[in-house]
C-alpha positions, 0 to 999 in steps of 0.5 A, a space after each residue: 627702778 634699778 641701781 643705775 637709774 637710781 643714781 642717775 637721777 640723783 646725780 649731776 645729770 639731774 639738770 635740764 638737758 639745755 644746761 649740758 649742751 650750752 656747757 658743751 658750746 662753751 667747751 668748744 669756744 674754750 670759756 669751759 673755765 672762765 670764771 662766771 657769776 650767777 644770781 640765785 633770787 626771786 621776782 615776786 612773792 607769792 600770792 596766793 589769790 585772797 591773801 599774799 606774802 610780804 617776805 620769805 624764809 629761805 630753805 633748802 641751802 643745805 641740802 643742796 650744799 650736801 649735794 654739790 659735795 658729792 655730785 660729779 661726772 663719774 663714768 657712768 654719767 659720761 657714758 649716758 653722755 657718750 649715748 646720746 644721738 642728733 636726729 641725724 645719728 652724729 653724737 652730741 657729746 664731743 670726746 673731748 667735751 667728754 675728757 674734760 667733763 671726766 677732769 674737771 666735772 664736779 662743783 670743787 671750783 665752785 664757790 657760794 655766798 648766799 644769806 644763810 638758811 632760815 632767813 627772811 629774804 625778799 624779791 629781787 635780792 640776791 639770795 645766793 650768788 654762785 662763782 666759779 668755771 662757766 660750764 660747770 656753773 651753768 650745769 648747776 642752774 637747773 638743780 640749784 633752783 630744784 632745790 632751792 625754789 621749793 623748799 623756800 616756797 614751803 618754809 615761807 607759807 609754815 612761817 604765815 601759818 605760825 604767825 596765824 597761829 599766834 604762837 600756839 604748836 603748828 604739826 606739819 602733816 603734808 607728807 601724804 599730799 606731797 610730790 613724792 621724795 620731794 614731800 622731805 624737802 617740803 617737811 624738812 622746809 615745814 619745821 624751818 619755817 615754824 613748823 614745831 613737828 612732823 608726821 614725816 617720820 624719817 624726816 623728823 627723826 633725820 633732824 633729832 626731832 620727834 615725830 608726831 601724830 595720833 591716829 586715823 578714822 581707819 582705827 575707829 573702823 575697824 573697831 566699828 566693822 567688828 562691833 565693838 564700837 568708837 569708844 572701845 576703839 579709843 579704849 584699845 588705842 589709850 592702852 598702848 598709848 597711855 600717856 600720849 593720848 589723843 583721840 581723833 573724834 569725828 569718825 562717828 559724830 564729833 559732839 554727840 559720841 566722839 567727844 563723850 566717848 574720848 572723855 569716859 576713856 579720859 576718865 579710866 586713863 586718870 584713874 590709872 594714873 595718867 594724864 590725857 594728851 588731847 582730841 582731835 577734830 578733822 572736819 566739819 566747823 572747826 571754830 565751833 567744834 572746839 568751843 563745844 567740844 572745849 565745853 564738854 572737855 570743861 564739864 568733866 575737868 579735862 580744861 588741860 587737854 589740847 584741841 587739835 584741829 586740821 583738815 585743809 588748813 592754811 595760814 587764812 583759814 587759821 586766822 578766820 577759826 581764832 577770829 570766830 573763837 573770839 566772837 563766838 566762845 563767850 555765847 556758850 560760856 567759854 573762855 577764847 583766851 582759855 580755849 586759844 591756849 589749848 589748840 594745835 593745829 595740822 596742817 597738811 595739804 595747803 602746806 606741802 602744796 602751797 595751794 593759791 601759788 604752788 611754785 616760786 618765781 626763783 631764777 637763776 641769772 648770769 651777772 658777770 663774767 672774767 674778762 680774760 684778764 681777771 677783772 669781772 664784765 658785768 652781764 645784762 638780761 633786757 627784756 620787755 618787761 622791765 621787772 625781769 631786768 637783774 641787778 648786775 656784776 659784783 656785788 655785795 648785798 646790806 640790810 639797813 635797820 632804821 632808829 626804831 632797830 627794824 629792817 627798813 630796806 635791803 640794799 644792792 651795792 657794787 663790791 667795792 661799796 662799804 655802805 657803813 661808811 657813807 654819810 647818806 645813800 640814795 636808794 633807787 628802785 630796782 626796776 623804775 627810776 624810783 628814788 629816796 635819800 637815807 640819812 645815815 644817822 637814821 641808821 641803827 645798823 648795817 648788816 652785810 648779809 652774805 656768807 661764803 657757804 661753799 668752797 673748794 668742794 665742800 660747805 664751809 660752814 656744815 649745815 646749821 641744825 634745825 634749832 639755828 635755822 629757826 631762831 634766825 626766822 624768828 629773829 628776823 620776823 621780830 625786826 621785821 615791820 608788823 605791817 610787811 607781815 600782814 597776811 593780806 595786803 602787806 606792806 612793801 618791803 624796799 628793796 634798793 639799788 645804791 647810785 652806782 649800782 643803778 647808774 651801772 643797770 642803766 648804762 648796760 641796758 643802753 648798750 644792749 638796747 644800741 647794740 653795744 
């Protein structure tokens, strides 16, 4: 790949090629500049077949607030623009939709309010709503949704496999399996979501974290092909990793070599003054590999030493292994709770995948637009299916939390709306007429949940590092109620429109369905 197309792909032409010619449309009636608001959110959780998400964690904001910095129309671009050709050989690109790209083609008239990084978010909330000149705004659809959709996909499936793991260390091992370059924003969207490391060497150390990883069967057979065998193999990897030791066991037989032969190497480490790290068991029954290898391991005296299990891991597949520990250690003298302690798990492929649901239902929707005259028109999508309809105009966006200090619903409010001040609200589903009145004495608190992010050309606020996006998803997770968190069957998380704000969707779909 040569330097120009480098850039090209990483720069503002990194959009869908129907964003450039609507631009251009808008350019030529002269609404290039109008002012125009667009909603980031989701439709639909992901459901990945057996089992489904009943929240998300968003991810992926910052770098994207990083790339709206510097992307521009530079020459470059403009002269690709310059190339292009219709069928009949005219060209596509106007000079003086060029001109103006060339002055007014980069995103510092844009600004941002979304939920910050990290945060538990739900389907058809406004995660982030974008203003600013209409053609530029829409040129920022196909990357936003590029740089948002993914990552939040990814963080949200780390967070239920952190969950399943009942706290115990979960490794983020996709890089292998994942789409390329893209397989950094899934690692970096790993740890926000409950990942603890990474093998994503650049990644991790890019974020101030240690990378982590043992070693692969390759290791074992090399030492097996020159005829020094699996236990040599552990023995040369021990010495130049003495105090960090993990031995991958499964190479050979896990429980009649790997795992005796990593204990004799375990006993020369403690004689020599150090303390072995950990096994690691990649195939086979996982549950009862380690409560046998947990045994062996309790046998010589290694009770401390850590039990990595991975090898097509996800969320469920986490639950059922603890499940099976519980019911099956106490058969073989083992203690669950004990054995549960030591065990970190790797997940890789399911993860950076999302195996069962691999893209998130993000869009990207037009909600209002200026007048002419500086007061917001607000915009409408009508579709047959009614779940396609947004929430229109300006808004703001609440998070109420009930008597007991849980997030109970999330709540769509025209702008001037200040929902801490009303005495009840009447809350209606966002796509049926659905309906129920809060009292707001019930009320612990109301929390306003966008922040502005990005303006004037820049990220207002710097990219929260990694310690400050994890503690917001585990905040939030706490105040989630347990029953929106089960991994099959969750409940359902309301999410509502205020009277006004329903009262505004209907009139609007009326209109267009009369023609108005």
């Amino acid at each position: 790949m040569t330097a120009i197309e480098n850039d090209l792909l990483g720069g503002v032409l990194a959009t869908d090629q129907y964003q450039l010619t609507m631009a251009q449309a808008y350019w030529k009636d002269g609404l290039a500049e109008r002012r125009a608001q667009f909603d980031y959110f989701f439709r639909s959780y992901p459901d990945y077949g057996t089992h489904q998400a009943g929240y998300c964690v968003t991810a992926g904001l910052g770098w994207l607030l990083e790339w709206m910095e510097t992307a521009r129309f530079g020459e470059g671009e403009l002269e690709q623009l310059r190339s292009q050709r219709t069928p009949e050989g005219r060209r596509r690109f106007e000079d003086g939709f060029i001109d103006w790209l060339s002055a007014h083609g980069d995103f510092s008239g844009i600004t941002v309010d979304a939920i910050p990084e990290g945060r538990v978010v739900h389907a058809n909330v406004p995660i982030a709503t974008v203003t600013g000149p209409l053609a530029m705004a829409q040129i920022l659809e196909t990357p936003f949704l590029n740089r948002s959709n993914y990552p939040t996909l990814v963080a949200t499936k780390a967070s239920r496999a952190k969950e399943a793991a009942r706290g115990r260390p979960v490794l983020e091992f996709g890089m292998r399996r994942g789409p390329e370059s893209g397989s950094d924003a899934g690692s970096r969207a790993a740890l926000i979501g409950g990942c603890d490391f990474s093998s994503n060497t650049a990644l991790s150390l890019s974020l101030g974290i240690d990378p982590k990883g043992t070693h692969a069967h390759s290791l074992v057979q090399v030492y097996l092909a020159l005829g020094m065998g699996e236990k040599e193999a552990f023995r040369r990897f021990a010495a130049v990793y003495p105090d960090e030791c993990t031995l991958l066991v499964d190479t050979v037989d896990t429980l009649t070599s790997g795992v005796p032969n990593a204990i004799e190497v375990f006993r020369e480490l403690e004689a020599e003054g150090h303390e072995p790290a950990g096994i690691r068991i990649d195939s086979g029954d996982l549950a009862y590999l380690a409560i046998q290898a947990a045994a062996q391991l309790d046998s010589a005296g290694f009770e401390q030493v850590s039990i990595v299990l991975s090898s097509d891991l996800d969320e469920l597949v986490i639950w059922q292994i603890l499940s099976q520990i519980e019911a099956e250690a106490p058969r073989y003298g083992v203690d669950a709770s004990s054995l549960i302690s030591r065990l970190v798990f790797g997940v890789g492929t399911r993860l950076v995948t999302s195996e069962g649901d691999p893209s998130l239902g993000g869009v990207y929707k037009l909600v209002a637009v200026d007048d002419g005259h500086g007061d917001w028109v607000p915009a409408i999508k009508v579709s047959e299916d009614a779940e396609k309809i947004p929430i229109p105009g300006d808004k703001k966006v609440y998070r109420l939390y009930d008597e007991r200090g849980l997030a109970t619903a999330d709540v769509a409010a025209l702008v001037d709306e200040d929902l801490p001040s009303f005495d009840h609200i009447d809350l209606f589903h966002p796509h049926r007429e659905l309906h129920r009145r809060i009292d707001m004495s019930e009320i612990s608190r109301v929390e306003e949940l966008h922040r502005r992010v990005f303006d004037a050309g820049q990220a207002t606020n710097g990219e929260a590092d990694l310690d400050v996006m994890r503690k917001r998803r585990i905040a939030d997770l706490e105040l989630l109620d347990p029953g929106v968190r089960r991994l099959v069957n969750p409940h359902v998380y309301h999410v509502s429109l205020t009277n006004r704000m329903k009262q505004l969707q209907r009139d609007l779909v009326a209109r267009a369905l009369n023609g108005d």
